[in-house]
C-alpha positions as CSV (number, residue, x, y, z in Angstrom):
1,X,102.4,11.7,-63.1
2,X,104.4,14.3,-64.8
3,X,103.1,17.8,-64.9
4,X,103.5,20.4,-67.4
5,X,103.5,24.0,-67.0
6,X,101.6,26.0,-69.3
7,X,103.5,28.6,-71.0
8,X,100.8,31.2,-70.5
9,X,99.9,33.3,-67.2
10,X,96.0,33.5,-66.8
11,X,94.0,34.9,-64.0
12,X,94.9,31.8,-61.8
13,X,99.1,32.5,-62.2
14,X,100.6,29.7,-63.5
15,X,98.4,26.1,-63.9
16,X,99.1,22.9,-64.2
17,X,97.5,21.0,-67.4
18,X,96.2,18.4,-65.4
19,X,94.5,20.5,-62.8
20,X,93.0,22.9,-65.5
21,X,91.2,19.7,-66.6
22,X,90.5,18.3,-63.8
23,X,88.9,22.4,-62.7
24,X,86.9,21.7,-65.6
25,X,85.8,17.9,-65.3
26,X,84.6,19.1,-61.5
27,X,82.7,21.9,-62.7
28,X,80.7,20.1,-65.7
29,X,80.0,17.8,-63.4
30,X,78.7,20.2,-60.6
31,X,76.8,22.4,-63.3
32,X,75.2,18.8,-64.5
33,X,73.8,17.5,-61.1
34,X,72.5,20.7,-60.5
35,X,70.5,20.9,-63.7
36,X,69.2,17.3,-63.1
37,X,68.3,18.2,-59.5
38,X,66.3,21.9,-61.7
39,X,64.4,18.9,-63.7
40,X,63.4,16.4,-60.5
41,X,61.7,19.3,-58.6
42,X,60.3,20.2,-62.1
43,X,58.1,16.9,-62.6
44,X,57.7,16.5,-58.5
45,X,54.0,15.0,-58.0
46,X,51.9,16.0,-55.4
47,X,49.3,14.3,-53.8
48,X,45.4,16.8,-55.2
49,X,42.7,16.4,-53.3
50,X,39.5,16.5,-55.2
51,X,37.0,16.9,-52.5
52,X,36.8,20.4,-52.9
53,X,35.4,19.3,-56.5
54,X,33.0,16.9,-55.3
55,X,34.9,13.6,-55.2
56,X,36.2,11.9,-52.5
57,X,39.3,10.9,-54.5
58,X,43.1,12.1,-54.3
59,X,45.3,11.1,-57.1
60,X,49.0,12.9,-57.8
61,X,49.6,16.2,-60.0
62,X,52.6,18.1,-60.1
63,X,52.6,21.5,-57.8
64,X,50.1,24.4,-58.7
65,X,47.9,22.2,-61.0
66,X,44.6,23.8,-62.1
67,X,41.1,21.7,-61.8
68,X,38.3,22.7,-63.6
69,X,34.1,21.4,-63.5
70,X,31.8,21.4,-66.1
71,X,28.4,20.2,-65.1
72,X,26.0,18.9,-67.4
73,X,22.9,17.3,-66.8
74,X,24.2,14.0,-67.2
75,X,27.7,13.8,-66.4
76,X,30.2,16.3,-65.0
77,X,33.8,17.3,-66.8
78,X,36.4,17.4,-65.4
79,X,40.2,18.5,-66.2
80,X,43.2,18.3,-64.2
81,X,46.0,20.4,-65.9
82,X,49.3,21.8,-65.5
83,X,50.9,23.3,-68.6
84,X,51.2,21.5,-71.6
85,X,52.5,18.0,-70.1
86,X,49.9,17.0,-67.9
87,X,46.7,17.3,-68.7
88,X,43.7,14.6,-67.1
89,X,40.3,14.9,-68.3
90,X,37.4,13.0,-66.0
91,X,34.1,12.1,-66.4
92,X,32.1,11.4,-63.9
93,X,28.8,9.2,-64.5
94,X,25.9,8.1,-62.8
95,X,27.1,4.5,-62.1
96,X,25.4,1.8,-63.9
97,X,26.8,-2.3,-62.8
98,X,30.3,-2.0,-61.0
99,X,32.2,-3.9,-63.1
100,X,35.6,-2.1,-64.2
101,X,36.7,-5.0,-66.4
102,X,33.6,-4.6,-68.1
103,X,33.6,-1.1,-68.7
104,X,37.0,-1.5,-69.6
105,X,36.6,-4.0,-72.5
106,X,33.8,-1.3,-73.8
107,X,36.2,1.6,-73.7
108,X,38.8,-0.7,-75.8
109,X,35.4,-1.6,-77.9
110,X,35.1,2.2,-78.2
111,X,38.7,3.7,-79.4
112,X,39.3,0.7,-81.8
113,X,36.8,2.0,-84.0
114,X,38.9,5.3,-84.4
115,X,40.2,5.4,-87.9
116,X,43.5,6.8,-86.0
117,X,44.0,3.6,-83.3
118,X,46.9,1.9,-84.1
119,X,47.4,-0.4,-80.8
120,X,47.2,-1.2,-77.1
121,X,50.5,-0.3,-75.4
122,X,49.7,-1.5,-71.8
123,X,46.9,-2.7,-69.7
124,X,45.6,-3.1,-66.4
125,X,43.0,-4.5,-64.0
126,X,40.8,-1.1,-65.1
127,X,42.7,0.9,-68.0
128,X,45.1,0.6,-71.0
129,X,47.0,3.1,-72.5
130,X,47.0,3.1,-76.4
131,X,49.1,4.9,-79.5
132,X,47.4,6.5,-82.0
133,X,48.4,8.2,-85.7
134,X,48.9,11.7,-85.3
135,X,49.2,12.9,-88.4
136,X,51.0,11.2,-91.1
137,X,54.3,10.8,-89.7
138,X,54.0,11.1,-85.7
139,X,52.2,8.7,-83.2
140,X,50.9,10.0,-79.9
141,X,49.1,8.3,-76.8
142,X,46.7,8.3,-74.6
143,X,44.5,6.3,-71.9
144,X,41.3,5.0,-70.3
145,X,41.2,4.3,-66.8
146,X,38.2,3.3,-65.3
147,X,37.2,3.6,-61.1
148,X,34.2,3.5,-58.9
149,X,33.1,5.7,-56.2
150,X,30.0,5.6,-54.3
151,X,26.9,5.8,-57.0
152,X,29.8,7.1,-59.7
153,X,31.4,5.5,-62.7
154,X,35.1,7.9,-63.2
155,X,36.0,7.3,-66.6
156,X,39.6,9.1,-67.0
157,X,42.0,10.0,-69.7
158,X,44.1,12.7,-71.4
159,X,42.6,15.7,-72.6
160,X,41.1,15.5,-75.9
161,X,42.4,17.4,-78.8
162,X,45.4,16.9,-76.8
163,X,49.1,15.3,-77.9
164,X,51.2,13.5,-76.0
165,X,54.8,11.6,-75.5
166,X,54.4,7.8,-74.0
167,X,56.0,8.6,-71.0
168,X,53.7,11.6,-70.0
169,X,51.2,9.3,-70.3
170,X,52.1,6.6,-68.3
171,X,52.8,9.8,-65.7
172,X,49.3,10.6,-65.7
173,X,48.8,7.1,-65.2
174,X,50.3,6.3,-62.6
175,X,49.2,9.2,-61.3
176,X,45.5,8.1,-61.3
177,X,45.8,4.3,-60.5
178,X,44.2,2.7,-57.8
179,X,47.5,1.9,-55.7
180,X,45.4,-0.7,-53.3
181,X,43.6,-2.0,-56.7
182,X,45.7,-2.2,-59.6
């Protein structure tokens, strides 16, 4: 290959076309793996223990995540969040028949009757995730996902009053699935 000389002297002396460009392929590429690397650490998940909270469950959350507990007299309430894009809200029930199939075909029961349901996305063995009509020109999502523990029903899904993309939501998902059950 032929090279050409550039006619002007920059701070590198005299350069070659060709290795100008390929300065500048390298480094766009460089400066682009290192902002992909910036957005894996970002969305890392972490295994939470909830013990400390009362359950004997671990699920995954990104790094620094905030758990909070309401306790009522019938349930407790609680939310798993870390910023804006992932956000779990639990409620934990006395258990009545362990039947997560059951209670799963209740929960569908349950948000179908929301004038804003517009369709089941995904199921499992214990959960779905659904879309819903945001306002009049946007669609969001959200979940049920349901597990058993001891004497308690968990009844999980994204916070309420809360919007978010698809693929948040199958994060938080997969974030709260029984690996060994579903």
């Amino acid at each position: 290959m032929k090279k050409v000389r550039i006619a002007t002297k920059g701070c590198f002396g005299y350069l070659y076309i060709f290795d100008y460009m390929r300065f500048i392929t390298i480094s766009l590429l460089v400066a682009a793996v290192f902002l992909l690397a910036c957005e894996v650490e970002e969305n890392a998940m972490k295994v939470l223990d909830l013990a400390p909270y009362g359950l004997p469950l671990s699920i995954f959350a990104p790094d620094s995540t905030e758990v909070q507990v309401k306790e009522y007299p019938f349930m407790r309430d609680i939310n798993i969040r870390k910023d804006d894009h992932f956000h779990i809200q639990l409620y934990e029930l006395p258990s009545g028949p362990k039947n997560p199939e059951e209670e799963k075909q209740r929960q569908i029961i349950a948000i179908k009757k929301d004038p804003t349901f517009l369709e089941i996305i995904k199921e499992y063995d214990k959960g779905f995730i659904y879309s819903k009509q945001a306002d009049s020109i946007g669609i969001d999502y959200d979940f049920r996902y349901v597990r058993y523990i001891g004497d308690k029903q968990l009844i999980f899904q994204s916070a309420v009053l809360s919007n978010f993309p698809l693929a948040e939501i199958e994060q938080m998902v997969e974030a709260i699935r029984d690996q060994s059950g579903d």
